[in-house]
N, C-alpha and C positions, 0 to 999 in steps of 0.2 A: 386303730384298725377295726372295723367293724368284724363281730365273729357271724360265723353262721346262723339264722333263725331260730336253726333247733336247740339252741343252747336255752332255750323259756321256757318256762315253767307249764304243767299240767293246772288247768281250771276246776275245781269241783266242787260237791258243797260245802267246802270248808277254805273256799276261795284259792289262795297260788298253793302249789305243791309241788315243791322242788323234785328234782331228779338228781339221782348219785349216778357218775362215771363209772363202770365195769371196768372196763377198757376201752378208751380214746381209739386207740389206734384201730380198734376193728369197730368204732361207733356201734357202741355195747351199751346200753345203761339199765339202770333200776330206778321203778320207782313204786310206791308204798302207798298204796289205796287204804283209809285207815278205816271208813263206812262205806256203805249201799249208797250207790247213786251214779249220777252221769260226769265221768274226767274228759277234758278236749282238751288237746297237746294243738295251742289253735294256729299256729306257724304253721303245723304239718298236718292238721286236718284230718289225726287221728284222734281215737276216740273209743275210750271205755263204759260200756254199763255196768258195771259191777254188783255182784249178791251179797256179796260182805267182804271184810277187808280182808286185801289180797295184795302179795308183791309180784309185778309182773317187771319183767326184764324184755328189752325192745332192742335188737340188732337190724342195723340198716343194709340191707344186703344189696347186690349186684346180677341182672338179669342175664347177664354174656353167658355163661356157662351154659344155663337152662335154655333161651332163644335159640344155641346154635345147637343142643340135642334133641330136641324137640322140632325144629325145625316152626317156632311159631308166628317169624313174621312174612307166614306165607297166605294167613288167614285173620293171625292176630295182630292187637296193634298194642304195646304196652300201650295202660293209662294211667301208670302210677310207679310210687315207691314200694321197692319185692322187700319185705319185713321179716325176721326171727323173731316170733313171739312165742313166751313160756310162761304157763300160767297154772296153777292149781286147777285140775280138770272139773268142771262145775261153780266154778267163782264166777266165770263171766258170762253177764246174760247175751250180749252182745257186743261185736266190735266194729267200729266204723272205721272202715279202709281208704284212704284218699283216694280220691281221681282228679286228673287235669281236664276233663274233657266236659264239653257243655252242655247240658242237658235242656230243655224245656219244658211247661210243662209238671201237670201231676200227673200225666200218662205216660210215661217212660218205656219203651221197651228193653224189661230186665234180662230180655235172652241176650242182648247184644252184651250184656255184661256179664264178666265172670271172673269168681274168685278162685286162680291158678293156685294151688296146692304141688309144691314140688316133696316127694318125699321119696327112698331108698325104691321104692319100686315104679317108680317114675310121677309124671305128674296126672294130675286130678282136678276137674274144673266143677266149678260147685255156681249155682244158679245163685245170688247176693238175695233176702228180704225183701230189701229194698235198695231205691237209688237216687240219692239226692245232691243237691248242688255243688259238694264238693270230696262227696264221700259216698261210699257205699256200703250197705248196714248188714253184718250178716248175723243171724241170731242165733246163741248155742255153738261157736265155732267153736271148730278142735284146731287147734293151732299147731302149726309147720310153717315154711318156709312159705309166705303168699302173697299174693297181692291182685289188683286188679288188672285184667285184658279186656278189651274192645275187640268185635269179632267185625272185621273190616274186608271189604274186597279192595286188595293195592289199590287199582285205576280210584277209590273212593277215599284214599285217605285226604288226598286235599281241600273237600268239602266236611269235613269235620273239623268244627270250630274247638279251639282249646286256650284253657287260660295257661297265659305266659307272663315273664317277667326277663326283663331287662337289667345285666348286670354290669356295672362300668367301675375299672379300675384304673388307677394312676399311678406311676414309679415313685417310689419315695427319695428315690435317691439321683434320678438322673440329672446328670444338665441341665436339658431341656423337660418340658413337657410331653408325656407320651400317657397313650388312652387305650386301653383295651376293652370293645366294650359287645358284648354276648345279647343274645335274643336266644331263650331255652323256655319248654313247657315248664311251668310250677310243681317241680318235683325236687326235693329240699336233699336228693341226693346227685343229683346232677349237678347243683349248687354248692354242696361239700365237695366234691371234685373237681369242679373251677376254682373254687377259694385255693385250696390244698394246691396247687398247680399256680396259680399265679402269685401264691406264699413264696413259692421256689424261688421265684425273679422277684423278688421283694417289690410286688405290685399287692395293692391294697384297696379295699372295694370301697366305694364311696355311694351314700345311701342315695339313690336317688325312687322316684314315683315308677310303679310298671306301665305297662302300655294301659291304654285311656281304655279297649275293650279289648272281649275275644278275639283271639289272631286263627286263620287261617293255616292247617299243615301243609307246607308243600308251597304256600305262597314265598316269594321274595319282598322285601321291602330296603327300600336305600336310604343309605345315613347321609345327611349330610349338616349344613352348621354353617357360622360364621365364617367369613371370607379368608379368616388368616388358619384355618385347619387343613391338612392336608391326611384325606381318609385312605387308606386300602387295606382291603375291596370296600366298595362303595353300597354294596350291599347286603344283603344278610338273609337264608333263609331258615324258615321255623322247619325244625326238623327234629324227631327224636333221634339223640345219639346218646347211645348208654354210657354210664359214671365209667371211668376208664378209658376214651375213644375220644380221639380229638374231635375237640369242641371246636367250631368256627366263630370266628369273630375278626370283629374291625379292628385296625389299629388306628388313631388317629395322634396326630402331630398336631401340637398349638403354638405356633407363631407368637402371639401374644396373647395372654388371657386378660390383660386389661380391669378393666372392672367387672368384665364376663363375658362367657360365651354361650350360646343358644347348641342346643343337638337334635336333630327331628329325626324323626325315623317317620319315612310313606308305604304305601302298599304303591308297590312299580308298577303295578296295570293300573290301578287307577286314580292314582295318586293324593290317595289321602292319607292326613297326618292320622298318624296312629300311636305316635309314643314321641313325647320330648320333653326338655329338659334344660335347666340352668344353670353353669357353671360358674361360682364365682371366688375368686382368690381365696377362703376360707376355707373352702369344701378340700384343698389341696394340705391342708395343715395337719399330718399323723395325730391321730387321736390318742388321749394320755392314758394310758391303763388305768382300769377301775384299781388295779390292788398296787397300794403303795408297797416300795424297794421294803424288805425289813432292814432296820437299822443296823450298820454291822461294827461294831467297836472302830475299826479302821477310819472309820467317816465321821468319828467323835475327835473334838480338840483334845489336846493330851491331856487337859486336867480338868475335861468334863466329870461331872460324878458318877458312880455306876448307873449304869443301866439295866433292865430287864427287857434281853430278846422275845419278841413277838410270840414265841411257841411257849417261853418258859413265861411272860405275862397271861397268856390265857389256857397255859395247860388245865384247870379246872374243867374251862368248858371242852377243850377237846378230848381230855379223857372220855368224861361222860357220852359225849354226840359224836363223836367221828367214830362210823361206824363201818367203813370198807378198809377194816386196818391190815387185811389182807397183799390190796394193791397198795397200801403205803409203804408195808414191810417190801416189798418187790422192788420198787422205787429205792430203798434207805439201803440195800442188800447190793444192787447192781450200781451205784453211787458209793460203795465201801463204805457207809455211815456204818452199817454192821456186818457183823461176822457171822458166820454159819450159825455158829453155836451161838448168838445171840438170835439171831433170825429163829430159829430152832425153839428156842427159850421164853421167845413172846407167843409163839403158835398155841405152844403147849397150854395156855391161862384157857379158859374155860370160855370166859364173857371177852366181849369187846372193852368192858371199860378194865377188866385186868389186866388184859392185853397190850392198852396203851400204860397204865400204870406201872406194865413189867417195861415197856419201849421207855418211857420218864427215867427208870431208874439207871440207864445205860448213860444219860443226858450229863450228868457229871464231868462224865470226863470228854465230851463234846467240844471242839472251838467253833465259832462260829459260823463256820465255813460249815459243817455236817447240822448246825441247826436254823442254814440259811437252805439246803440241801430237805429236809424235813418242811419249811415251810414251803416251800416249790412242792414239795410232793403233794401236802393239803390242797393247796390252791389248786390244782391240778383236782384234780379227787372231789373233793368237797370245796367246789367256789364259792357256794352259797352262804355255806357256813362263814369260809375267810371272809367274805363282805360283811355277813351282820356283825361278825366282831370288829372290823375295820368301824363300822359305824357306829357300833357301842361307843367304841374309841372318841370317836369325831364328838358326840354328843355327849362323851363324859366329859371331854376337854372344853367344850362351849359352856358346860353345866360349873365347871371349874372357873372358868372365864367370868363369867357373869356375876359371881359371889363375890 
């Protein structure tokens, strides 16, 4: 199954720069600017200048609360993802906010843009820098709760062109063939709440190209395809509807998928193709997880020879690097891997690498059930990490192979 976009890594001068998990569930992360220079998170078309190195933490927040108190889609138009950012006051020289909307042009008009500041004594709109093709630059921010508005008159939102993308999912499990498939502005949290929602029905997104240009707000455009599909609704329009709010989308039915099937998406007034696509028997086939099962005694013949589980082969390196041992103890605690008073017992170490060192020492009397429980918590938490040892793995065993 394909994950979200946001799950990639930060760009900067020191090339990929992974991101740790905070908390999944409230799409929380951390990540660890280590020099001065420019980071682009470039899925999400956020973006740091940093003065020196700094840990900033990035929560993806939801606009319903603040729209309906403020009453802002009576002037304003969201044009983006609403951010939690927390950051050492003076690290950042500036930060680049996404937008969906299309700008032309190195004459911009910055009044139409503004960066919404929501904070305990309401909200606050701040004039951006600047404003560029998929971002907007504000320099010196003090970080709260923010993100970008377009200052729109209604009757004009459907003359404002916006980038979009197209997202199409398939049941894994059905009978037959079924399609679900969305037309949303390019906002990576409207995105996380389609996936999250058609996770439920065990539909899974299948990667396909976005529409070919800028789409139209407020326009309609109809799906249609090869002869043996049967769509409803037939059409689709671009519209912002906030993460939380039912999304509209086609369903479509495939008859036969044969060797493939064709998907167009038109604009209904005037009929030009705007977005389409190829389906072909392959695209339907569940994708393997990057992280292999860890091996659990049970799955070994009876007079295989011992083994070394995955946590206790590379404890070395997770002592030292796995550094949010915080949410791993939370995960190992509400899992009864441990007890209070062990949970208690690891807090108390000073450093992150004592701390896993005092969690190893409980490892003893573990069966493999609470050390298959431990690597699900890593993999969760730190996936970057479980990948490069996976790959250690791969490459010491071809290195062994070879000799």
């Amino acid at each position: 199954m394909e994950t979200l976009d946001i799950e990639n890594d930060f760009w900067g001068p020191q090339k990929c720069l992974a991101k740790e998990i905070v908390n999944k569930g409230r799409r929380l992360w951390r990540v660890h600017f280590p020099v001065a220079g420019h980071y682009h998170w470039s899925k999400t078309h956020l973006g740091f200048v940093v003065r020196k190195e700094v840990t900033v933490e990035i929560g993806f927040c939801a606009w319903d609360h603040f729209l309906s108190t403020h009453n802002l889609q009576d002037t304003w138009m969201v044009a983006g993802p609403l951010f939690d950012i927390k950051a050492e006051q003076g690290t950042i020289a500036a930060v680049h906010l996404p937008h969906f909307v299309v700008v032309k042009g190195k004459h911009v008009n910055r009044s139409l843009f503004q960066v919404a500041h929501f904070k305990e004594k309401g909200m606050l709109l701040e004039k951006p820098t600047s404003v560029e093709t998929h971002c907007t630059v504000l320099e010196n921010p003090n970080f709260s709760l923010m993100g970008v508005l377009l200052k729109v008159v209604p009757a004009a939102q459907r003359f404002i062109r916006i980038y979009s993308t197209t997202l199409l999912y398939h049941c894994i499990h059905a009978e037959e063939i079924k399609l679900h498939l969305y037309l949303i502005p390019s906002d990576c949290t409207i995105q996380q709440a389609i996936d999250d929602e058609e996770k439920k029905f065990q539909f899974v997104r299948i990667h396909k190209p976005p529409p070919l240009s800028p789409l139209y707000v407020g326009t309609r455009y109809t799906v249609s395809g090869s002869e043996t599909l049967e769509i409803m609704p037939q059409e689709l329009e671009l519209c912002y509807q906030r993460p939380g709010e039912h999304q509209h989308f086609c369903e479509i039915y495939v008859g036969s998928l044969g060797s493939g099937i064709r998907l167009e998406m038109r604009n209904k007034q005037e009929g030009t193709v705007v977005w389409e696509a190829l389906l072909k028997p392959g695209d339907l086939r569940p994708a393997v997880s990057p992280f292999p099962p860890p091996v659990t005694a049970s799955a070994l013949p009876p007079n295989a020879p011992a083994f070394l589980h995955f946590v206790d082969q590379h404890r070395e390196q997770l002592v030292s690097r796995v550094t949010l041992v915080d949410s791993v103890l939370d995960k190992l605690l509400s899992g009864r891997v441990l007890s209070e008073e062990q949970y208690a017992s690891v807090r108390a170490e000073v450093t992150k690498p004592d701390q896993m060192r005092q969690l190893f020492s409980f490892s003893p009397s573990w069966n493999s059930a609470c050390k298959d429980k431990l690597y699900e918590a890593l993999k969760e938490i730190h996936p970057h990490l479980i990948m490069e040892l996976w790959e250690g793995c791969s490459n010491q065993s071809g290195d062994l192979t070879s000799q």
